[in-house]
C-alpha positions as CSV (number, residue, x, y, z in Angstrom):
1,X,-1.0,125.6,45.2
2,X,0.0,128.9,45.1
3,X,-2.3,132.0,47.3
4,X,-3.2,133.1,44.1
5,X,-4.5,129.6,43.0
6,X,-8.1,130.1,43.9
7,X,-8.7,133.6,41.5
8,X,-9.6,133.3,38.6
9,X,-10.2,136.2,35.8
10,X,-13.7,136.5,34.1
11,X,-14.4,135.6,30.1
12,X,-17.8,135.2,28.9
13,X,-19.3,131.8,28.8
14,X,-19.4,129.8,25.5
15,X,-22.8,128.7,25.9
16,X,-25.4,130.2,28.1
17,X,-26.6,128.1,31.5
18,X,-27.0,130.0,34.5
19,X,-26.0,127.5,36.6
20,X,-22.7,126.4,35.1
21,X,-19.0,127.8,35.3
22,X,-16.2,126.4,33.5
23,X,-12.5,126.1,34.4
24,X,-9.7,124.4,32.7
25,X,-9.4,120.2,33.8
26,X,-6.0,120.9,35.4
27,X,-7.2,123.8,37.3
28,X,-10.1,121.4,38.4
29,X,-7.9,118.6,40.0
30,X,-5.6,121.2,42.2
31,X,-8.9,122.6,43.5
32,X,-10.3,118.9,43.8
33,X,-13.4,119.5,42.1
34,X,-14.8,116.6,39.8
35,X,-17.4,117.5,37.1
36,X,-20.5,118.4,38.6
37,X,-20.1,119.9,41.4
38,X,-21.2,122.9,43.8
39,X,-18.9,125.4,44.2
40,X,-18.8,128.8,45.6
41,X,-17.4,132.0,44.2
42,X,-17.2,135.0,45.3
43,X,-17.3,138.6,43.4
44,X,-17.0,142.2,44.0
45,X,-18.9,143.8,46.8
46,X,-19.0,140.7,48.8
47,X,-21.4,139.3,46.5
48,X,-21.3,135.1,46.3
49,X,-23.3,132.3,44.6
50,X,-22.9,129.2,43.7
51,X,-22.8,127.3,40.8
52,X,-22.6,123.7,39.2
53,X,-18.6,123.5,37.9
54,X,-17.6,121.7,34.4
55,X,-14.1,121.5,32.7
56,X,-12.9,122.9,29.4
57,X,-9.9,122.7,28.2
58,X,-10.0,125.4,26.1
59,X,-10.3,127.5,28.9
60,X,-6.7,129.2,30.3
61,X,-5.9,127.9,33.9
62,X,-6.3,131.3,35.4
63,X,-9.8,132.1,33.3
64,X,-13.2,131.2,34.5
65,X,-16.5,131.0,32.1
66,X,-19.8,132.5,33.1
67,X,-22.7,133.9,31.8
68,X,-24.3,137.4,31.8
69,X,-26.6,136.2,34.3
70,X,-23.8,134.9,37.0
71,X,-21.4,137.6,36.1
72,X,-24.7,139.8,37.2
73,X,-25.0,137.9,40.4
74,X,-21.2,138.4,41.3
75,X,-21.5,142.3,40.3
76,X,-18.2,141.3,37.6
77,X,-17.5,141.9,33.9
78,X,-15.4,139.9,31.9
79,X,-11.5,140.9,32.9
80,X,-12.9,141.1,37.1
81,X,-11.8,139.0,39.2
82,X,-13.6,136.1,41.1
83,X,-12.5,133.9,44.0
84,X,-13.2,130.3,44.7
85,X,-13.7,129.2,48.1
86,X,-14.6,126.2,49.6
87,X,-17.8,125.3,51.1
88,X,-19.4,122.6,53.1
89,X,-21.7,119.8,51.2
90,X,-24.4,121.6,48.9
91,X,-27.8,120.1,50.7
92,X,-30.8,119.6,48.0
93,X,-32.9,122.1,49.3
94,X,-36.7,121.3,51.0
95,X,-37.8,124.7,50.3
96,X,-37.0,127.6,47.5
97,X,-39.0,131.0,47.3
98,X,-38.7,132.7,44.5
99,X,-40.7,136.0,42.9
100,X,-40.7,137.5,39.4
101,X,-39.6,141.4,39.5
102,X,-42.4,143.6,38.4
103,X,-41.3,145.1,35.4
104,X,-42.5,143.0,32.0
105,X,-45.3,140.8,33.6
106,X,-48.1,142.6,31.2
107,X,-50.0,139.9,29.9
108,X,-48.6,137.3,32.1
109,X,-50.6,135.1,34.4
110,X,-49.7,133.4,37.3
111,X,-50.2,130.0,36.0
112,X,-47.6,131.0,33.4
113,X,-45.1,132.0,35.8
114,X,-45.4,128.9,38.0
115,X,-45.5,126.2,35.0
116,X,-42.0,128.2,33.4
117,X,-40.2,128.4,36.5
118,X,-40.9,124.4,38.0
119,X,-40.1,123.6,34.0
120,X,-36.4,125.6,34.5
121,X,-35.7,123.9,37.5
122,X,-37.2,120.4,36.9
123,X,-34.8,117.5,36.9
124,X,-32.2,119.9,36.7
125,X,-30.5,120.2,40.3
126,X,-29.6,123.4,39.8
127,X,-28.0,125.1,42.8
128,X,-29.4,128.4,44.1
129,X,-28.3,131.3,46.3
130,X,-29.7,133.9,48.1
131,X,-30.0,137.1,46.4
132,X,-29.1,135.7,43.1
133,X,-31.5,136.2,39.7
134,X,-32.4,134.7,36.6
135,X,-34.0,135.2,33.5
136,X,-36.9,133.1,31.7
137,X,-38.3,134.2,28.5
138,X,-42.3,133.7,28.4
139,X,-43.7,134.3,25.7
140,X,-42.3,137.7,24.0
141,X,-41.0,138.7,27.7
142,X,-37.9,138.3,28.8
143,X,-38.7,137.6,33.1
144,X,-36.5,138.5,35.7
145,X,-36.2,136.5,38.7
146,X,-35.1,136.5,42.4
147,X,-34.1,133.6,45.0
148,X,-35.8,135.3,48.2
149,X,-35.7,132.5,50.6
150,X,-33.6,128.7,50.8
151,X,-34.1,126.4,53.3
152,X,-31.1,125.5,54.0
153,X,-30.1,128.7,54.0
154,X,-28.3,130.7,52.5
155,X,-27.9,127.9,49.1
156,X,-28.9,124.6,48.4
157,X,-29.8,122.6,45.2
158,X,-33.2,122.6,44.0
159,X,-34.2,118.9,43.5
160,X,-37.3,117.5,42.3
161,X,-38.4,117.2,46.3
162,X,-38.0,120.9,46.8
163,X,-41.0,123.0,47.0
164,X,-41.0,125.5,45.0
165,X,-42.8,128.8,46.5
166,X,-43.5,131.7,44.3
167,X,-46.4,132.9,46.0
168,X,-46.3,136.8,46.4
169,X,-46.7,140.9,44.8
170,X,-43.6,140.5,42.2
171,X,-40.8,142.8,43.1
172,X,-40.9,146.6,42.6
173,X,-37.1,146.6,40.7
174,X,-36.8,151.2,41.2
175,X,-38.2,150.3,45.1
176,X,-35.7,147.5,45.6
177,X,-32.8,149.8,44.1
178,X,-33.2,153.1,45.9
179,X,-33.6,151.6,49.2
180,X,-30.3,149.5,48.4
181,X,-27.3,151.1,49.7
182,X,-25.2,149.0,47.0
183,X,-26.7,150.5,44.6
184,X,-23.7,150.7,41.1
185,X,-24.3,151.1,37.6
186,X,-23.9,147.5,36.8
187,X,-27.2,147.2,39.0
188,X,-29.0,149.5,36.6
189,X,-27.8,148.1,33.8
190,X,-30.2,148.9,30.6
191,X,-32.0,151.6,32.8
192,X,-30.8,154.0,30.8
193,X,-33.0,156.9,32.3
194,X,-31.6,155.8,35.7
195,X,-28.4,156.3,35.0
196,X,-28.5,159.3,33.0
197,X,-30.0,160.9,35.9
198,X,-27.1,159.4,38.2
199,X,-24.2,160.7,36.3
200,X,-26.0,163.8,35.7
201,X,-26.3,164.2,39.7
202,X,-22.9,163.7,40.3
203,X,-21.6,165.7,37.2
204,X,-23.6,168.3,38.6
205,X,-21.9,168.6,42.1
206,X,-18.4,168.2,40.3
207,X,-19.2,171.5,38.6
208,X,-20.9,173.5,41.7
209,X,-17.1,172.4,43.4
210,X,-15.4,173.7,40.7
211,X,-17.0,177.0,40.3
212,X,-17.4,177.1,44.2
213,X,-13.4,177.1,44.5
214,X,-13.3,179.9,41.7
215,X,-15.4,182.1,43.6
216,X,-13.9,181.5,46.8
217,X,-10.2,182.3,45.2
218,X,-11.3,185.8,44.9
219,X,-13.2,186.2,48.4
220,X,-16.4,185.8,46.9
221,X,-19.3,183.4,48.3
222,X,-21.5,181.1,45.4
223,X,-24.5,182.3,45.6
224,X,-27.1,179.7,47.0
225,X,-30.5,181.4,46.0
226,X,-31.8,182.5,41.9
């Protein structure tokens, strides 16, 4: 195997599970993987998870399938790269906690959260990671969740023996944002007010440089009060 032998180039996913990527048979048997298993992959920023791995042939040897959701959790688009890497066996889990973000809960109850998210995950043994999200659609909502906590941590598989917690005030989505310092507009993506005001900021202090140089080529200061 070549150095290069463990990246793979991002194409959308053919069908949508979150917890499945694709990669070519051949690719599967030089990275010894065998249909159905954990792996872990890593994205931009630093950003991992880990997901169940099935083979299509139809897929190119370098090219790796994912949905919007993973492709979200690794901060990629399709064309990005992604990197497998090896990891140690991936334990079922004995604990997961897990909250809903804030946004879209209107007319949701709590019963309805808990009986949607231990129907997603039941008999399922899909593998979680911290940090990562995931969408349910009750009812006319489209849900986001988050994967807060994992015992073990920082993944494991969530069999029918692990405890699902979602006790806890859902997340606050603009809190959690502007107190990241990660903070990209692939993490506001479909805020469109968010990032309007973002690339206005920064369109804003492009211009005060540019006219600030201007004034200072003639010996002149920008003026800082109206």
């Amino acid at each position: 195997m070549t150095d290069q032998s463990n990246r793979f180039i991002v194409e959308d996913a053919l069908d949508d599970d979150n917890s499945v990527v694709r990669l070519s048979s051949e690719t599967m048997e030089k990275l010894q993987l065998f249909c159905g298993d954990a792996a872990k992959f890593k994205g931009r920023k630093r950003r991992q998870t880990v997901s169940l791995v099935l083979s299509d042939d139809s897929c190119q040897h370098d090219r790796i399938r994912m949905n919007k959701v993973m492709q979200h959790n690794l901060r990629v688009q399709p064309g990005d790269i992604v990197t497998f890497q090896e990891c140690q066996h991936v334990s079922y889990g004995k604990r997961v906690y897990i909250l809903p973000y804030a946004d879209l809960l209107s007319d949701i109850t709590d019963d309805m959260l808990n009986e949607h998210l231990q129907s997603y995950f039941r008999d399922a043994y899909r593998p979680v990671y911290i940090g990562d999200t995931f969408n349910l659609q009750i009812g006319t909502n489209t849900v986001e969740f988050k994967v807060i906590e994992t015992d073990p941590n920082p993944y494991c598989i969530v069999a029918p023996e692990t405890v699902i917690d979602n006790k806890g005030e859902p997340i606050s989505r603009i809190e959690e944002q502007y107190s990241s310092n990660e903070v990209d507009f692939l993490d506001v993506a479909g805020y469109d007010d968010i990032k309007k005001c973002l690339q206005e900021s920064v369109q804003g202090i492009l211009n005060f440089q540019n006219t600030n140089h201007k004034f200072l080529t003639f010996g002149l200061r920008f003026p800082t009060k109206l």
